[in-house]
C-alpha positions in Angstrom: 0.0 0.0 0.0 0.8 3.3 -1.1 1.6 6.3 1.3 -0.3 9.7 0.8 1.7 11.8 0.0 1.9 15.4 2.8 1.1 17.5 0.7 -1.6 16.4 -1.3 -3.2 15.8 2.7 -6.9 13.7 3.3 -8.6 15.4 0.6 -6.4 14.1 -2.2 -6.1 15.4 -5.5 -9.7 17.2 -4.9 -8.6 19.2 -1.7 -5.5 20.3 -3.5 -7.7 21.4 -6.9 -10.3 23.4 -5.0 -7.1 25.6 -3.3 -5.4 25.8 -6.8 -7.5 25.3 -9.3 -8.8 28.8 -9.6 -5.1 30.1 -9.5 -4.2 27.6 -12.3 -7.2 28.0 -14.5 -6.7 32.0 -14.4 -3.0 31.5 -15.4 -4.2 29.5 -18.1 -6.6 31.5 -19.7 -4.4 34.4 -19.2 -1.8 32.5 -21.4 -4.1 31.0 -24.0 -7.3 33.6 -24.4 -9.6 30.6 -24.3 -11.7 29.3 -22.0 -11.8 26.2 -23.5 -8.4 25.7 -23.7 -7.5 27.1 -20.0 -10.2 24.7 -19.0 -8.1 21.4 -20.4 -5.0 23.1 -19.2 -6.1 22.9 -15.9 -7.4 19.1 -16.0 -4.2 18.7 -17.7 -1.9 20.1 -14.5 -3.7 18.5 -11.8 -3.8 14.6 -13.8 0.0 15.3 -13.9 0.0 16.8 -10.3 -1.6 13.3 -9.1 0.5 11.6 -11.7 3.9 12.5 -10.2 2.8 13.8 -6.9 5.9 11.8 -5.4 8.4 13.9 -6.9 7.0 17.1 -5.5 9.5 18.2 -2.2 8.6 20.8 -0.2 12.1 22.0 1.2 12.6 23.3 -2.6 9.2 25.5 -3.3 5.6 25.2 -2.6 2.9 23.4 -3.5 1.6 26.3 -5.3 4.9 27.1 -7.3 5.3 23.6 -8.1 1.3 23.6 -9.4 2.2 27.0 -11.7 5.7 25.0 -12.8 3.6 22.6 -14.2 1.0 25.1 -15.5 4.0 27.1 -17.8 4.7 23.5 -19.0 1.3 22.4 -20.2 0.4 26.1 -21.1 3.6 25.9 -23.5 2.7 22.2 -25.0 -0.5 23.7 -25.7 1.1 27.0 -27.2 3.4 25.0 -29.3 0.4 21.9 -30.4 -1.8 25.2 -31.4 1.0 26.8 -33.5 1.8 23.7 -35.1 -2.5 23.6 -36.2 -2.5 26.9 -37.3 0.9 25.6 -39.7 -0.9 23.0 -40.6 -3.9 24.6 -41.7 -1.8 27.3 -43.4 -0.1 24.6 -45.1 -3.8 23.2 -46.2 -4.6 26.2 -47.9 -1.3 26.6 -49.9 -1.9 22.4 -50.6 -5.4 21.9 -51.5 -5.1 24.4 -54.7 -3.3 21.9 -57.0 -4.8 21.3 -60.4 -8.0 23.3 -59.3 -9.2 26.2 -61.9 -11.4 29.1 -61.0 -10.8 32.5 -58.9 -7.6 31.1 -57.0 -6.7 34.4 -55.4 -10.3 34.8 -53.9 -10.5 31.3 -52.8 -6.9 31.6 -51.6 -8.0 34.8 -49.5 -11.4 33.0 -48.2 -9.0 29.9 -46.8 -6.5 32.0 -45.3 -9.2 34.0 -43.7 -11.1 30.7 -42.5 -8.1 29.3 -41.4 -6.5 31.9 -39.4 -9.9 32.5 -37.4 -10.4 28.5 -36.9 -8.5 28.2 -33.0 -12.0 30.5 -32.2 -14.2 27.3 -32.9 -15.1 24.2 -30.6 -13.0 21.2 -31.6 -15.9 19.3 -33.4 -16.4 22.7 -35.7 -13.3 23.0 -36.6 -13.1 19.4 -37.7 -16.4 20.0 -39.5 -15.0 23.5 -41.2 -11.7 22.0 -42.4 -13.5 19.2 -44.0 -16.0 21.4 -45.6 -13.5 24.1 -46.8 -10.4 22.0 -47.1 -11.1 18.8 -47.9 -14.1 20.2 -50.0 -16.6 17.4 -48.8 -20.0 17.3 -48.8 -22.4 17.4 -45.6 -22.8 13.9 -46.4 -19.2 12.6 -46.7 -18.4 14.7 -43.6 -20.9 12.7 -41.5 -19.9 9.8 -43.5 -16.3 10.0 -42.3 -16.7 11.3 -38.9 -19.7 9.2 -37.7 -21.4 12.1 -36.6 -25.2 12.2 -37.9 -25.8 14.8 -40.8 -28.0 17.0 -38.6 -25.1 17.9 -36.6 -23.0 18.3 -39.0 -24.9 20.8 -40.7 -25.4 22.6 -37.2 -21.9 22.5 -36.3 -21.2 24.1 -39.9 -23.7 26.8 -39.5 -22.9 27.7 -36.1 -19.1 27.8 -37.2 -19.6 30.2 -39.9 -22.2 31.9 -37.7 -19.0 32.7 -35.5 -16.3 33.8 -38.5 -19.4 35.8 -40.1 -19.4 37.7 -36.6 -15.6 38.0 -36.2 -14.9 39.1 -39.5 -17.4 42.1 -39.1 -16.0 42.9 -36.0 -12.9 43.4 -37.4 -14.4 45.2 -40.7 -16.1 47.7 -38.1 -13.0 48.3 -36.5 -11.3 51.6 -37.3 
């Protein structure tokens, strides 16, 4: 049998999380602008908290500094996984042009545009919206491919572009 660990006390992982996990969450949404994100960060940290909890000693920081060392860590992973998507999308654009005729600059211009705006979506619209506008599949094949039934992913499409639509105005209305 496994001893508990001091710091992590009777409560566990849960007693820790409800003093930290405010702290952590804020630093995470401070680093990544989305709630969404800041919100996995922060399951993220205390899973690998629990995970290595053995390795934490207190005569070198504490608890909390150890918690926001772990926080910078996963913030950065999920820095670096988003920056890589963006590239990747980026590189979609440039990619999915070959052999196509038509208005490339436009279409160029209408990828870039989708793709630079797409870390603002949920997961399961942004799978939806680079299907749709990358892969250029149908409703059908999209719900086909991703087992999702073809209700939703109409919905998640029209919600997605609901979202751009609004972003892009924003910015056209800014001076």
């Amino acid at each position: 049998m496994t001893e508990r660990h001091p710091a992590w006390g009777r409560g566990g992982v849960r007693a820790v999380y409800d003093q930290y996990g405010r702290l952590v969450f804020s630093v995470a949404l401070s680093a990544l602008g989305s709630r969404a994100d800041a919100e996995d960060v922060t399951q993220q940290v205390f899973v690998r908290a629990w995970r290595s909890r053995e390795t934490y000693d207190a005569d070198k920081g504490t608890l909390r500094t150890w918690l926001l060392t772990i926080t910078r860590r996963v913030v950065a992973d999920r820095l670096g996984a988003l920056a890589r998507q963006r590239a990747a999308d980026l590189a979609a654009v440039r990619n999915g042009h070959a052999g196509r005729a038509g208005d490339l600059a436009e279409d160029t211009v209408q990828r870039l545009a989708v793709a630079a705006r797409l870390h603002e979506l949920t997961d399961q619209q942004r799978l939806v919206v680079r299907m749709a506008f990358f892969e250029d599949l149908t409703h059908a094949q999209i719900a086909e491919r991703t087992g999702l039934p073809l209700g939703t992913v109409k919905s998640h499409l029209r919600r997605a572009l609901l979202v751009l639509r609004n972003r892009w105005e924003a910015d056209d209305a800014a001076p």
